[in-house]
N, C-alpha and C positions, 0 to 999 in steps of 0.2 A: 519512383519510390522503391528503396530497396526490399525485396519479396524478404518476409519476417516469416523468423521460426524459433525453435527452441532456443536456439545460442543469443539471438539479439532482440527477443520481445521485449527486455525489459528497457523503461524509459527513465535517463541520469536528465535532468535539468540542470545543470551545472550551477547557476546564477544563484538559485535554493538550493540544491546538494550539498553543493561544494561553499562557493562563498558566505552566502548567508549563516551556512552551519559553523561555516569556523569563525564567522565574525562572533555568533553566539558564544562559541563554546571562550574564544577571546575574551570577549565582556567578562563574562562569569570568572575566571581565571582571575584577570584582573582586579574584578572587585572584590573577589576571597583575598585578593592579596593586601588590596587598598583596606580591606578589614583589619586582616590582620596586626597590619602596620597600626591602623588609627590605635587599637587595644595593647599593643605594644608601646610603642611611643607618642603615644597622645595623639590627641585632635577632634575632629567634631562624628562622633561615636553614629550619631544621628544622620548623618551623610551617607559615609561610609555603609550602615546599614541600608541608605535607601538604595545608593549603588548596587548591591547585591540585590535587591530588591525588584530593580528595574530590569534586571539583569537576566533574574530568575522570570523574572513576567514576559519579555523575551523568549525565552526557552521553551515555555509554556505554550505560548503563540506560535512559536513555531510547528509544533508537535499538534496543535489544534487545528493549524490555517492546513496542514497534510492530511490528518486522518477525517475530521468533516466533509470533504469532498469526495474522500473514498470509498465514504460511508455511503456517498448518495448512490456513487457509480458503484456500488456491490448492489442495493437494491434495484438499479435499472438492471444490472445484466442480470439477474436473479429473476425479474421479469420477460427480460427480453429471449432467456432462454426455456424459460418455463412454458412461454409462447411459443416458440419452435421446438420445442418437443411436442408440446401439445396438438400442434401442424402437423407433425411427423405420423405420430400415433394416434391421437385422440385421446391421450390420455397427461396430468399432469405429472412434473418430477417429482421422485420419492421423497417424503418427505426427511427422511436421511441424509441425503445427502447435504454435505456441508458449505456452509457458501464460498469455501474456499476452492470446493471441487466444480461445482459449478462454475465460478469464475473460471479453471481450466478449458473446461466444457468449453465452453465459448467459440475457442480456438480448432474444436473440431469440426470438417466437414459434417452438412447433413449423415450423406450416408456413412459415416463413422460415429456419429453422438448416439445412436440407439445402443449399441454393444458397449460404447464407454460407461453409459450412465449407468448400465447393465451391470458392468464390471466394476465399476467405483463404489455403486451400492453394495454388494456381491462382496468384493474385495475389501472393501474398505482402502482405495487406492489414495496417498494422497495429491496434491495440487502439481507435484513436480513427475509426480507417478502420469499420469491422465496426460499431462504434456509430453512426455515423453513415446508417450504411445501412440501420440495419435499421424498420421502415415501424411496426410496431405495437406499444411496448413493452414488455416482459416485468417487471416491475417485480423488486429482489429488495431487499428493504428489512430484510432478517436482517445483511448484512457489515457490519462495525464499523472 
């Protein structure tokens, strides 16, 4: 597996990314147009509205079936790092910090997450900040 860092931690599903979103954004496209047509020159008004309808509940799904899951995986690493800091120190993270810093956190060695968490709190660093700093990558190749 190729060693992960700042330039290529982030994960493209292509299948969802890509195809699934243009099929979406397709649908909707089309059934604004299949409206508009029906309001223009006639046809079954009740169709056409359900088209858009299905269309927009699609869209919806999509944005739902992404951010639900990444809600869970923000709480486990939220735990999991709260845990190894608390290993670290004995003590838990600040309660300042934000989950989006923490999720960086992640990505740092033990002995680099004390002075980051240090500095994030401190700094007010954000998520792309704490990445960037950190010297020896911590890979986490499990988030989806």
């Amino acid at each position: 597996m190729q060693e992960q860092n700042y330039e290529n931690h982030r994960k493209l599903d292509p299948l969802f990314h890509i195809v699934l979103l243009a099929i979406i954004i397709y649908l909707i496209v089309q059934s604004i147009i299949n409206l508009v047509d029906t309001f223009s020159y006639g046809g079954s008004r009740q169709q056409a509205i359900m088209f858009l309808m299905i269309a927009i509940a699609f869209a919806i799904s999509y944005v739902k079936i992404r951010t639900y899951p990444l809600k869970v995986q923000d709480r486990t690493i939220r735990a999991e790092e709260n845990l190894r800091y608390f290993a670290l120190t004995g003590k838990l993270l600040d309660k300042n910090l934000k989950i989006s810093q923490i999720i960086a956190l992640r990505f740092a060695p033990d002995h680099e997450m004390i002075d980051l968490v240090d500095r994030a709190v401190r700094e007010d660093l954000s998520n792309g900040q704490i990445k960037k700093e950190i010297q020896k990558w911590k890979a986490d190749h499990h988030r989806v």
